[in-house]
C-alpha positions as a printed NumPy array, in Angstrom:
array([[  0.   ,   0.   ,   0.   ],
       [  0.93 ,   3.427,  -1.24 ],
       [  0.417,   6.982,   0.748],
       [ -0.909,   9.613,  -1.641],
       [  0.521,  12.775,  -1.557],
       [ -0.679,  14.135,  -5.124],
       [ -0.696,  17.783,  -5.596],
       [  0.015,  17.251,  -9.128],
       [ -1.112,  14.27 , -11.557],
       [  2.554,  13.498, -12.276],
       [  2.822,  13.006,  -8.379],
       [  0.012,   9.664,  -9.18 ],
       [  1.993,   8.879, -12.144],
       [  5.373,   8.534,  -9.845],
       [  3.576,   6.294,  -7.631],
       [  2.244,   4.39 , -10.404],
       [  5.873,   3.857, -11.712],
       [  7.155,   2.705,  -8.976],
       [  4.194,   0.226,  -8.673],
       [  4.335,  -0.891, -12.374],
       [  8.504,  -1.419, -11.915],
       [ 10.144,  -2.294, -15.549],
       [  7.815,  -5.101, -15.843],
       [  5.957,  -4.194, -19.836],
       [  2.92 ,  -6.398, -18.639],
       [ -0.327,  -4.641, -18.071],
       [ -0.986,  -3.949, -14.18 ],
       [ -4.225,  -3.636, -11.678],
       [ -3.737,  -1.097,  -9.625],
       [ -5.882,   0.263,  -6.882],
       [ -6.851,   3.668,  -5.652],
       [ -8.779,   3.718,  -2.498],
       [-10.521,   7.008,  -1.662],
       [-11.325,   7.163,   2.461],
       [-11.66 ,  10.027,   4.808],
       [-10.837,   9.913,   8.392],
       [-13.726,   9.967,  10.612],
       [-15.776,   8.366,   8.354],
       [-17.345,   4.878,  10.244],
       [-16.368,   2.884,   7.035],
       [-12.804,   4.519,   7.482],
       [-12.157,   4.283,  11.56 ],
       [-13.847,   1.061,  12.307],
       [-13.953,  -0.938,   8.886],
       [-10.929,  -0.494,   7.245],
       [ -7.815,   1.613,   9.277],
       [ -7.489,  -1.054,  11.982],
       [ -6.299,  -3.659,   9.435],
       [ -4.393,  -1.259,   7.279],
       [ -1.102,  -3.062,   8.353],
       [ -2.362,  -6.403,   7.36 ],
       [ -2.902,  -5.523,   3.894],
       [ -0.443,  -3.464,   3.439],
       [  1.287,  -7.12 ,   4.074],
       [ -0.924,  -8.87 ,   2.516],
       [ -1.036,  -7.195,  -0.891],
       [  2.734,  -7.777,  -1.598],
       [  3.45 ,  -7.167,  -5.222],
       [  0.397,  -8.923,  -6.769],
       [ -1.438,  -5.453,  -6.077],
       [ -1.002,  -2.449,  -5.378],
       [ -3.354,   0.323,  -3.247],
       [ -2.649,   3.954,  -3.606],
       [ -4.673,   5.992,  -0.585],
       [ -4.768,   9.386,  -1.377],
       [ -4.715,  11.493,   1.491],
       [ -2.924,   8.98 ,   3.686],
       [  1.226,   9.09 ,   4.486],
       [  3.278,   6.056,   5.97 ],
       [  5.726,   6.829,   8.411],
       [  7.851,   4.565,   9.09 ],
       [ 10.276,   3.727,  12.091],
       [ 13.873,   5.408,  11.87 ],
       [ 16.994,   3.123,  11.709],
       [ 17.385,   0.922,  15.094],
       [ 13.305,   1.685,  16.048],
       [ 10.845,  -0.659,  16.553],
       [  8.866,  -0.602,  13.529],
       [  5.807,  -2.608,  14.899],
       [  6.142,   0.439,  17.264],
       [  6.886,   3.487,  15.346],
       [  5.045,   2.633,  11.861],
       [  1.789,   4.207,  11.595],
       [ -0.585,   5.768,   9.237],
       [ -1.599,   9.359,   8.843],
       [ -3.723,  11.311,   7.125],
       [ -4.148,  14.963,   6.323],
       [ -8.153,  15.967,   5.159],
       [ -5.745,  19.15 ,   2.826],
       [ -3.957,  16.384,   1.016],
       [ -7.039,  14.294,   0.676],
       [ -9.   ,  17.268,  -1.035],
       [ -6.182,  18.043,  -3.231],
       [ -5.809,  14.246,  -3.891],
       [ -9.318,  14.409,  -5.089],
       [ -9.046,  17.983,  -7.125],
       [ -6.072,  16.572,  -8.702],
       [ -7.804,  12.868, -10.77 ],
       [-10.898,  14.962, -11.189],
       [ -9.5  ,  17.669, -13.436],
       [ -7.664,  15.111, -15.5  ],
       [-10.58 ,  12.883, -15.767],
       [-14.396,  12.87 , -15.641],
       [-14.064,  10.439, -12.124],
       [-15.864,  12.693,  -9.413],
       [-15.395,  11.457,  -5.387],
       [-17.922,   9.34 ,  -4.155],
       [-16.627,   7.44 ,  -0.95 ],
       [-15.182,   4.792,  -3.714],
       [-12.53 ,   2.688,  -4.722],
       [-11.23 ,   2.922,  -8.102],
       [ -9.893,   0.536, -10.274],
       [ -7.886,   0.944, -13.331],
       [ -4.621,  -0.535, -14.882],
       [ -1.413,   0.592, -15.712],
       [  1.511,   0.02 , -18.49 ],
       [  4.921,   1.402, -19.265],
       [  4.853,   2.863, -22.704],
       [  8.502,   3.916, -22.415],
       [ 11.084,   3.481, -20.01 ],
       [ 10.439,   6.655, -18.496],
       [  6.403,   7.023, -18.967],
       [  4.31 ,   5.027, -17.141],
       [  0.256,   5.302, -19.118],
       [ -2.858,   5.135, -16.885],
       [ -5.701,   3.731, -18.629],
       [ -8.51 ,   5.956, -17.333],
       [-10.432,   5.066, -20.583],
       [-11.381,   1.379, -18.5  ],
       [-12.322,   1.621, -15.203],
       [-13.953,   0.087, -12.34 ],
       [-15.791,   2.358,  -9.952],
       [-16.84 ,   0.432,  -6.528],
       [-18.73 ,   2.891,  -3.975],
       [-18.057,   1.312,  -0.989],
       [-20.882,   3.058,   0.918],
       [-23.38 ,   1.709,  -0.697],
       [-21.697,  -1.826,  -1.091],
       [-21.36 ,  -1.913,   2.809],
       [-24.656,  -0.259,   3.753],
       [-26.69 ,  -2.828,   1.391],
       [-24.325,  -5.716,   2.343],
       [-24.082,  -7.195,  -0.782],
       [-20.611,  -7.572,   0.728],
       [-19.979,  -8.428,   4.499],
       [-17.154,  -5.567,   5.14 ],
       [-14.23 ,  -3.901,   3.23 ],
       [-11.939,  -6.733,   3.982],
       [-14.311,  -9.458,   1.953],
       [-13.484,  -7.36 ,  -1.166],
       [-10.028,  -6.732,  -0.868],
       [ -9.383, -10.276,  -0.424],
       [-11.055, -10.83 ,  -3.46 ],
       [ -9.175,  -8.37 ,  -5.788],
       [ -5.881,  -9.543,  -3.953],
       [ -6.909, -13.095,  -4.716],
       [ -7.939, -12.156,  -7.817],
       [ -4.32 , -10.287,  -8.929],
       [ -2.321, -13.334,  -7.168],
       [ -3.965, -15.641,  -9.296],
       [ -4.447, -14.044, -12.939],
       [ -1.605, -13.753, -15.43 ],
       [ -3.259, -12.699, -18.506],
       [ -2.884,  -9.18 , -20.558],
       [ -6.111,  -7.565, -19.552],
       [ -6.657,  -7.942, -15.774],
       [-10.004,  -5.522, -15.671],
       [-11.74 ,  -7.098, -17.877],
       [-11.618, -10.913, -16.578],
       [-11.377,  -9.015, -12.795],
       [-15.104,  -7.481, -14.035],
       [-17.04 , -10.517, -15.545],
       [-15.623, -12.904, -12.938],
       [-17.264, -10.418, -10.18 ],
       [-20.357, -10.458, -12.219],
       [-20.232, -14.152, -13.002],
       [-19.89 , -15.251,  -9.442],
       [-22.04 , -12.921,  -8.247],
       [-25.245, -13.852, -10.571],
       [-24.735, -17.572, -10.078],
       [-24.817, -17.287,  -6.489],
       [-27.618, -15.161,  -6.702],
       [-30.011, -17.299,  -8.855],
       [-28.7  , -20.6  ,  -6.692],
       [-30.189, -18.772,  -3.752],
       [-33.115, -16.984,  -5.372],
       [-33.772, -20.996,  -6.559],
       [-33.379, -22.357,  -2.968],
       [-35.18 , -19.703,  -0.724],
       [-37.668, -18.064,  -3.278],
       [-36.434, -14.427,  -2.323],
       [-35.775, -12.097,  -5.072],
       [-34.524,  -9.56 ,  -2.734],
       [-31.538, -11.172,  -2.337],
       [-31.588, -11.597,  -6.435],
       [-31.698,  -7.773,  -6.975],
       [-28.649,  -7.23 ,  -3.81 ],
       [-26.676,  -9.557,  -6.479],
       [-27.42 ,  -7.625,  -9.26 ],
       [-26.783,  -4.731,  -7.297],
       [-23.114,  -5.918,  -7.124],
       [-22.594,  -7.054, -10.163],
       [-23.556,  -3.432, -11.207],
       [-20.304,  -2.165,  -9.444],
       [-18.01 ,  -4.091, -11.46 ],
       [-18.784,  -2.771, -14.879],
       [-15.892,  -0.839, -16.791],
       [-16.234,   2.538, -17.433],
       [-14.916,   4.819, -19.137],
       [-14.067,   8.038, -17.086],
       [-11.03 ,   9.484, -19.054],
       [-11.607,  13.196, -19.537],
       [ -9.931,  12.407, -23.769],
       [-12.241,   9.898, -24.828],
       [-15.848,  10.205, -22.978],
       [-17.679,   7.441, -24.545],
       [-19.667,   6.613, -20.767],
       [-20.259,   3.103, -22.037],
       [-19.668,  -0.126, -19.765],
       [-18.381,  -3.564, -21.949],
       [-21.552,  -5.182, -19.935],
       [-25.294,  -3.236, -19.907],
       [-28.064,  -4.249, -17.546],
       [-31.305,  -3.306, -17.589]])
């Protein structure tokens, strides 16, 4: 996991090169968008911060805008000294600073996109395919039991997949898994509440584009 201290959008492209290495394969990378004080944030998410950062390794990678590592000086404890924090300035500017180079607006979300090294010194963000998850609404309808659930899943996901277009297969295996579960329990308990909740998350993995060049606003999957 990545601190985001972005007061320009060659400050996200940095991180992203350091993320993406010299490796010319096509990358998931993760931007997570949370405030402090939020319940999501304090109770939900921060207190296992340390874990994923662990976790994660180098199958993928979380950038959290707003949020700065420090780390324990040389001969410190680092289990005692490492800690997160997080500035709401740096957040906002975090925020001001994707939005004016895309048409991605903050939500409360986590947003997905990959990355590739077109050159050895330029790293390309492909804004044009996106996945935009608001985790509000995820966690407030439960479609998902907490924050953790779903990062497990993407990390999973990254650990596991090898091909050249990791948003795509990352998007209708969410979708796939999520509408077979669905109709195997709509099928067993008769309750198409818990049909629609599936739907509902499926919805959350379609691809957008939100690239301020190209604004075509189409997802590679419609629903109704």
């Amino acid at each position: 996991m990545y601190g985001g201290v972005l007061q320009t959008f060659a400050d996200l492209k940095n991180i992203a090169g350091k993320v993406q290495g010299f490796t010319p394969s096509t990358r998931l990378l993760a931007i997570l968008f949370m405030r402090k004080g939020q319940e999501i944030t304090d109770k939900l998410i921060t207190p296992s911060l340390n874990y994923f950062n662990v976790r994660s390794g180098k199958n993928l990678h979380f950038i959290m805008p707003g949020w700065i590592l420090q780390r324990a000086g040389r001969g410190t404890d680092p289990a005692s000294v490492e800690k997160w924090a997080y500035s709401d300035e740096l957040f906002a500017r975090s925020c001001q600073v994707i939005a004016s180079e895309t048409r991605w607006k903050y939500s409360g979300d986590l947003l997905l996109i990959t990355t590739r090294r077109a050159t050895k010194n330029d790293i390309v963000l492909e804004f044009s395919g996106a996945i935009n998850i608001p985790l509000h609404v995820m966690i407030n309808k439960k479609p998902v039991e907490s924050p953790e659930v779903l990062f497990e899943r993407l990390i999973r996901f990254a650990e596991s997949y090898e091909g050249p277009d990791p948003l795509l297969h990352l998007s209708l295996q969410e979708a796939r898994v999520s509408l077979f579960e669905g109709v195997i329990n709509a099928i067993l308990s008769y309750i198409s509440k818990d049909m629609k909740d599936r739907l509902d998350y499926a919805k959350h993995f379609l691809i957008q584009d939100v690239s301020k060049e190209t604004p075509s606003g189409l997802a590679l999957v419609q629903f109704p």
